[in-house]
N, C-alpha and C positions, 0 to 999 in steps of 0.2 A: 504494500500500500504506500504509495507514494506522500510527503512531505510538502512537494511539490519548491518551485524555484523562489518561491519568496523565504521561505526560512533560513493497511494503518493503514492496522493488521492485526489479524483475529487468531487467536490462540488456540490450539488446536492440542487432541490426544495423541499420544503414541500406540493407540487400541484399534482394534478394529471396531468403528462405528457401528457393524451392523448389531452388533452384542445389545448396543443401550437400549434396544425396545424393551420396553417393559421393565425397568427398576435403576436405580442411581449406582453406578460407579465410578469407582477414583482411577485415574490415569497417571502414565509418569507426571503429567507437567497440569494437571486441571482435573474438574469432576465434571460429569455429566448428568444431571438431572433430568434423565426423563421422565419422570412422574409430574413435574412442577405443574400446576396451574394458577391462575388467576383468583383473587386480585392480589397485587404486590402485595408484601407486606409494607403498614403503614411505615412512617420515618415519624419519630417521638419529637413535638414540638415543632411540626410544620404548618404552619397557616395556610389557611387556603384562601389565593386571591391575589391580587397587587400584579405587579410586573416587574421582571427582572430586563436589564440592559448588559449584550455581552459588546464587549469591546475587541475589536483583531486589528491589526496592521495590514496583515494579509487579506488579501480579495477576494472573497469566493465568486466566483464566476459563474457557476452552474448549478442550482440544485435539483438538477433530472435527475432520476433514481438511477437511471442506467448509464449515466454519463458521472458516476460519482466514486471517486478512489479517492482522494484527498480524506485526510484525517478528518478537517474542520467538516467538512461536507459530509461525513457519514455521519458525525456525531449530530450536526442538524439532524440526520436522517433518521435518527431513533425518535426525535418529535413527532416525524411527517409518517414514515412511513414504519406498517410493521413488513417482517417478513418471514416466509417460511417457519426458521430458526432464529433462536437471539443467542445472547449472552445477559446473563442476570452476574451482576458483582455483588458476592459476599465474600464479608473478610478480607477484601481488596485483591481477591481473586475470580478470573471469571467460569461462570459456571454454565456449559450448554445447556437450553432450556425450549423446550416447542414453543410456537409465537401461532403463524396462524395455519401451521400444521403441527403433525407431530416430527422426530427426527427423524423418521425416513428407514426399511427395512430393503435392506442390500439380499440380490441372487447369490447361490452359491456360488458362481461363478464372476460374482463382483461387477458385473457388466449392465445390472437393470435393478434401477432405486423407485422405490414407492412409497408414497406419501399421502396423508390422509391431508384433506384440508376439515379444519375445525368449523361445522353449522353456525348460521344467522350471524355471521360479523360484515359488519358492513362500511362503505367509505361515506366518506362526509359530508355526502348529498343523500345517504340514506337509500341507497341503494344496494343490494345485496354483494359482495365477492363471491365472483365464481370460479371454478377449479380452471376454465381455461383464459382469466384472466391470468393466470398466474404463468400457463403455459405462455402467452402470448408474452409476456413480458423476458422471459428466457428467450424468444425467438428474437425478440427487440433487441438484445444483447448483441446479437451477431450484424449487426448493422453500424460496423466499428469504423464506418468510412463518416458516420452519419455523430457516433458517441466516441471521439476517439479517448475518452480518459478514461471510462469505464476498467473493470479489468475482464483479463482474459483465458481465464484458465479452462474456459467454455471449449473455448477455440480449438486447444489439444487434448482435452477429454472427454468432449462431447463426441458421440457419433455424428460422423462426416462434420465435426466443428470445422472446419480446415477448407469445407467446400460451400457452405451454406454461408448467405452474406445476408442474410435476414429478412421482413418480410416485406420491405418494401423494396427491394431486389429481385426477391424468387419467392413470387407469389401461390406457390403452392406448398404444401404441406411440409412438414419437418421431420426427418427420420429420427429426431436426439429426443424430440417431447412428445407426446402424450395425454392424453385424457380420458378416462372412464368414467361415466355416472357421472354423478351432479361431486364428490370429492375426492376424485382418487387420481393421482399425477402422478405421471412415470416419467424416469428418464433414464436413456439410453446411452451407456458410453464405449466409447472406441477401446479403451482400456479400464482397469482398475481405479478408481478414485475411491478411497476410503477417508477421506476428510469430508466428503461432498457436504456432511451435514451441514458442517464449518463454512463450507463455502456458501453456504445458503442462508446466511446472517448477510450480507450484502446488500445495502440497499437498490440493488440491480434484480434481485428478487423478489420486490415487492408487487403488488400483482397492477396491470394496469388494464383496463376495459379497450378493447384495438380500437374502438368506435370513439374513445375520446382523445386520441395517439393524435396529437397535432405536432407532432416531430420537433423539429427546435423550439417550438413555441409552448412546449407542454410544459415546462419548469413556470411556466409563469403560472398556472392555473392546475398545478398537479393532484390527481385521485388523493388525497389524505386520508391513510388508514391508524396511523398513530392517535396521540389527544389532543394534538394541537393542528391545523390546517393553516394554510397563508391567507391573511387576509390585503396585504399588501407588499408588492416586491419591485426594487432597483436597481437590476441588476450590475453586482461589482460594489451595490454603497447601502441600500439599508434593506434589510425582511422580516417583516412582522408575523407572527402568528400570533390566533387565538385559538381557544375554546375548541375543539372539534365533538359537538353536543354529540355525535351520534357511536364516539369512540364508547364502547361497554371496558369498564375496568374487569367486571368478574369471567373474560376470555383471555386477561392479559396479566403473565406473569411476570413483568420488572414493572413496566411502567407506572406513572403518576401524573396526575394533572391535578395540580396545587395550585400554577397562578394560573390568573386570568391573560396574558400575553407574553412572550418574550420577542423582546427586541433587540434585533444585531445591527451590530454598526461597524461596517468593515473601511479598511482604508486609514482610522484613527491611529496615530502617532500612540505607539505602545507605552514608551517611558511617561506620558503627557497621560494617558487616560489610565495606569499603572497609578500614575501617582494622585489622580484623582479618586479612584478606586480605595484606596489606601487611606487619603483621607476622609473618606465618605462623609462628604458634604450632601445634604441635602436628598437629591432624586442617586444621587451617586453609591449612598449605601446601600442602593438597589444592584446593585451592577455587579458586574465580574469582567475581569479583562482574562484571554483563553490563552495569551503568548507566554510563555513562561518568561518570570520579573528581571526587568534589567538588572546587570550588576551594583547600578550608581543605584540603588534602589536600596540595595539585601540592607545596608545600614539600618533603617527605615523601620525595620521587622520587629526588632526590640521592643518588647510591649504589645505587639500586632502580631503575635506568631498564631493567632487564632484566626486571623484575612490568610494565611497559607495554606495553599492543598498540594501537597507533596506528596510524590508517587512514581514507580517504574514506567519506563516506555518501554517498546519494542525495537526502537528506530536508533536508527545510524545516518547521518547528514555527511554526504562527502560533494565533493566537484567532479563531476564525468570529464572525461578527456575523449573526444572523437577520431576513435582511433583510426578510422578511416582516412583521417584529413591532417594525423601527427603522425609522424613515424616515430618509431621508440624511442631513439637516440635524443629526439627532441623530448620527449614525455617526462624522460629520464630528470633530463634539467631544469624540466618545468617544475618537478618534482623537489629537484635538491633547491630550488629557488624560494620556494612555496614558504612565505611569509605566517607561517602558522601561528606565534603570540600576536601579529599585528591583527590578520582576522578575528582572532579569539575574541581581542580586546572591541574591534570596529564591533564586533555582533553583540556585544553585550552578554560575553558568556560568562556564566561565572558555576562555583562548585556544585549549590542547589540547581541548576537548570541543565547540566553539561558535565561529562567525562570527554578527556581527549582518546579519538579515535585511532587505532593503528590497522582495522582486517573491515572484513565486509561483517560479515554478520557481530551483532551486538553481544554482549554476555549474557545477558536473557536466554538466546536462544540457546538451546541445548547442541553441543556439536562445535560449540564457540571454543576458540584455542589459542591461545594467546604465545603466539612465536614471533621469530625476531625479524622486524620488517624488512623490508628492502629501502636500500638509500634513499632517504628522502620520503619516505611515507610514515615517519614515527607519530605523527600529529602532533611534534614537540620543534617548540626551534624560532629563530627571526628569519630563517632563508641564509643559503650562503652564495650570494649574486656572484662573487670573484668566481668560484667553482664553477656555478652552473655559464656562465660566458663562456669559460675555457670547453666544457662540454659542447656547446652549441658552435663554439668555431672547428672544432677537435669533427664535430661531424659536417661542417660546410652551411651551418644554418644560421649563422649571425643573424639576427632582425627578423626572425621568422614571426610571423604574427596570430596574435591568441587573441581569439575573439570571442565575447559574450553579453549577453544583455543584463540589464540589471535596470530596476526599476527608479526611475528617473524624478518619482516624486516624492519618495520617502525617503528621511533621512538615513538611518542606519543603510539602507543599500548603498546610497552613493558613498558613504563613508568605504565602505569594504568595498566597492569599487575601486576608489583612490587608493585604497592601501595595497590592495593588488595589482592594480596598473604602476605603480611607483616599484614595488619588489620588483618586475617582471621587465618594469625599461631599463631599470638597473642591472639586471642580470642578464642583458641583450638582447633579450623578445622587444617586439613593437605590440604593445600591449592595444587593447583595444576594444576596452566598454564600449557598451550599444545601450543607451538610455532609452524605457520605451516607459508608455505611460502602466501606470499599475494594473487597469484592464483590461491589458494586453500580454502581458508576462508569463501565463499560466499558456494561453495557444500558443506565442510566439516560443517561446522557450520549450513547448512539447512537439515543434515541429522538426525533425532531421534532415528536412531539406534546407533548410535556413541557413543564410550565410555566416555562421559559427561554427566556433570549433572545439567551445571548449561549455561547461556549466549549463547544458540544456536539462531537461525535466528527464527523470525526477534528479531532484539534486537532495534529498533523504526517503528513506525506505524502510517501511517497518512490515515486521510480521505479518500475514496473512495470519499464518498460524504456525509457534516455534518450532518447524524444522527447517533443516536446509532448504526444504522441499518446496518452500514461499520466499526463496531467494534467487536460488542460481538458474533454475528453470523461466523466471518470468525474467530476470535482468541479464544475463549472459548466453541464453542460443543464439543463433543467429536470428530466428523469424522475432525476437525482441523487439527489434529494429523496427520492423513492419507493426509491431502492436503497440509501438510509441510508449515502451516500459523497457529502457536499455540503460546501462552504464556501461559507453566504452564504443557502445557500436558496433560489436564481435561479430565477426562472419568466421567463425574455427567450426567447419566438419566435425573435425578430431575432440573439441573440445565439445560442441554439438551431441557426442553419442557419449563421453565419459559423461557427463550433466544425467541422459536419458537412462544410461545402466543406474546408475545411484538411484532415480525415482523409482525404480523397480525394485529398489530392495526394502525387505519389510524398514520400520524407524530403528529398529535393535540390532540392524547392520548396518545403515545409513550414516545415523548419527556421527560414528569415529570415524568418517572419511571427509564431511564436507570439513570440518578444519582444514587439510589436507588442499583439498579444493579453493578451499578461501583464499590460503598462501598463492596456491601459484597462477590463480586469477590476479591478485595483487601486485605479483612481481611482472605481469604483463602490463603492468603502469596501464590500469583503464580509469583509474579516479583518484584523486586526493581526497585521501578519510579527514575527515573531517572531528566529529564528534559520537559519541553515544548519547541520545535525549536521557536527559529527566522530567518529570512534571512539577512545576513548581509554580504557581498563578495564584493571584490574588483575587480576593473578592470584600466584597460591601461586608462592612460590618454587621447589615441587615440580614443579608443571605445567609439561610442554615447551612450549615457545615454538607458539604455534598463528597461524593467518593470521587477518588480518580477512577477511568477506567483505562485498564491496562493495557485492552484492546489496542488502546488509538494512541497512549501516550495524552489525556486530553480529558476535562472535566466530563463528569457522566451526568449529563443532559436529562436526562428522566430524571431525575431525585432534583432538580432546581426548586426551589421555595424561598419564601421569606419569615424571617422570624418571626417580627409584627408588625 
């Protein structure tokens, strides 16, 4: 799950999924609740009523269900929409739970999942869900020319995912879904998927009627099957919800609708609405800003360590390198260049929000291995510009030029703009920010035909769900590239089929290879690591205490209220 270019993933078992039907068990890394129903349980001392305001820097662009991989955008998503499967957080762990089906019982042969959909729940016009909206919105999914952020794991574990481009393409039937009677969904795959449950918390699952499928236009007036529906949206600057009267709590097992509205407000200068948050003045004790707290802030906390929601992420933030369009020898000295304390400091990172990163995957995920980098990728250091010049004339590339966008209206970008364009003229490259305005950043930077070379989308990445298995497969085959979810740009055959043997093997053989893996991806210089997230965000001193969830790295949305 992508972080996306201004600055996930859904935690998954090491079991075989098909086991959960019918009673709860514990897995290496999480629990499965299949029993769980509705209604949540209550939160002690939440008011019902008022409105919270969330604060971001970053721009959401998009809230189509099927055009939605960014963190901020799925956690809106557990507002708006429900889906197949959720995730319930207890004990600051999450726990798979049925939403508006149950979790799905797999063939012996792993190849055909079926799914019951739960009676009379309906969207926010009062109209019933039916088992082939839900089909329909899977078929939606494959229409990636149309939703390119969405994700894609459809694409190679779906039968014929690879050939079918969705329904407004190939307007006849779909061999991957299914439908029987008024609740029963199948779906068909080309191989083994035993997370699918996992993968069916997605808000790209949530069901949509084809008769109200106005294609780009639908995020503005989207089915709301959650508790809250949009009653007003700007795209890139503000979205309001309310009330969604016709959401039934006693079908729904996490969620809550406590206030009467929230409202986001994207774009706002983080340090600036961070520190108005903090001192909740007035409508502001209402609020919560979702960016984890500047550094020039943490002082601030003393006395206030009760405005803090601290918690694990899943995610690792680095800068992609287009391997396509550097050759190594250049990567290399980009690499020994790489201004690592000057970023740190421009982004505002500090101990509560951030670990310096050295591999791809995070220490979260299971399989994580912490070996000795290759030059210039420790995520420790000021850059050593003399070095990296003698590299770059050593291969004939003096002046070679690095190119990327960075958004042109907010402060902290341009700051880490400069402070990399100055590392990087110093150290011989012709550096080469591309300022573009902030609701352009998220297309422009996920496009790979663009003329960049370096920092496109995603530029961090967290868990689908903790195995290798929601890392190397969506960010390093070659067809990555084509699904607009790459680091590096990899076109390796070779590397292509060792990636595809590992997903074939059970998690209890897997596991002790992708370390393995991670190294010598790394030392192919496709990204400067960057960081490992933490969650650390402040809120109104009005706001009840709400959980991280671990999924996203990112405040859990359903439990929002106010004290009084």
């Amino acid at each position: 799950m992508t972080l996306g270019i201004a600055g996930c993933g859904s935690p998954s078992s090491n079991s075989d999924k098909s086991k959960a039907e019918g009673g709860k068990i514990e897995t290496a890394t999480q629990t499965i609740d299949a029993a769980a129903k509705g209604p949540a349980e209550e939160i002690p001392g939440a008011k019902k009523g008022g409105t919270v305001t969330v604060y971001q820097l970053s721009t959401v662009t998009t809230i189509d269900p099927t055009d939605t991989y960014y963190v901020d955008a799925n956690e809106i998503g557990k507002l708006l929409y429900r889906t197949p499967t959720t995730y319930d957080i207890r004990n600051g762990q999450p726990v798979l739970v049925p939403d508006l089906t149950d979790l799905g019982t797999a063939s012996a042969d792993g190849l055909t999942w079926t799914f019951k959909l739960q009676p009379n729940i309906k969207y926010h016009d009062g109209t019933p869900i039916k088992v082939e909206d839900l089909a329909y919105a899977i078929k939606r999914s494959f229409a990636h020319d149309v939703y390119s952020n969405g994700p894609t794991y459809q694409m190679s574990y779906f039968k014929d995912g690879d050939k079918y481009k969705g329904p407004y393409a190939d307007k006849g039937p779909y061999s991957g879904v299914e439908t029987q009677g008024t609740d029963t969904l199948i779906i068909h795959l080309k191989q083994p998927f035993s997370d699918l449950p996992f993968y069916m918390t997605f808000p790209m699952f949530t069901p949509i009627p084809e008769a109200k499928d106005t294609k780009q236009e639908y995020q503005l007036k989207p089915m709301a099957t959650g508790p809250y529906q949009v009653e007003s949206y700007s795209v890139g600057s503000e979205l309001k919800l309310v009330k969604n009267t016709n959401w039934d709590p006693n079908t729904d097992p996490v969620r809550h609708q406590y206030l009467d509205s929230v409202v986001f407000k994207w774009g706002q200068e983080d340090v600036k609405t961070q520190q108005q948050v903090l001192n909740s003045n007035g409508e502001d004790a209402n609020a919560i800003n979702t960016f984890n707290i500047d550094a020039t802030l943490v002082p601030q906390l003393t006395g206030k360590e009760s405005q803090l929601l601290q918690g694990a992420s899943p995610c690792t933030r680095a800068w992609s390198i287009d391997t396509r369009k550097v050759p190594l020898e250049v990567r290399k000295a980009l690499a020994v260049a790489w201004p690592y304390d000057g970023v740190w400091k421009a982004n505002g990172y500090n101990p509560y929000t951030a670990e310096r990163a050295s591999t791809i995957m995070p220490p979260s995920v299971p399989g994580y291995t912490k070996y000795t980098p290759a030059e210039g990728l420790s995520g420790e250091g000021a850059g050593d510009p003399a070095k990296a010049k003698q590299m770059l004339e050593a291969a004939g590339k003096s002046g070679f030029e690095i190119s990327w966008y960075f958004d042109n209206q907010k402060t902290v970008p341009q700051q880490v703009a400069n402070t990399i364009a100055t590392a990087l003229n110093a150290a011989g490259f012709k550096a080469k920010p591309i300022g573009i305005p902030s609701a352009d950043l998220r297309k422009k930077g996920g496009d790979y035909d663009a003329p960049v070379n370096f920092g496109q989308t995603p530029r961090g990445w967290c868990s689908d769900w903790p195995t290798g298995n929601s890392w190397f497969p969506v960010l390093f085959r070659s067809q990555s590239v084509e699904e607009g979810q790459s680091w590096g740009m990899l076109q390796d055959k070779a590397l292509d089929e060792e990636i595809n043997a590992l997903t074939k093997l059970p998690s209890s053989e897997s596991t002790a290879k992708w370390g393995a893996l991670d190294k010598k991806i790394m030392d192919m210089y496709v990204a400067i690591p960057m960081t490992y997230e933490k969650t650390a965000v402040v809120f109104g001193k009005n706001v009840g205490m709400i959980q991280n969830d671990p999924t996203m790295g990112f405040p859990f949305l359903p439990d929002l209220h106010l004290k009084s």
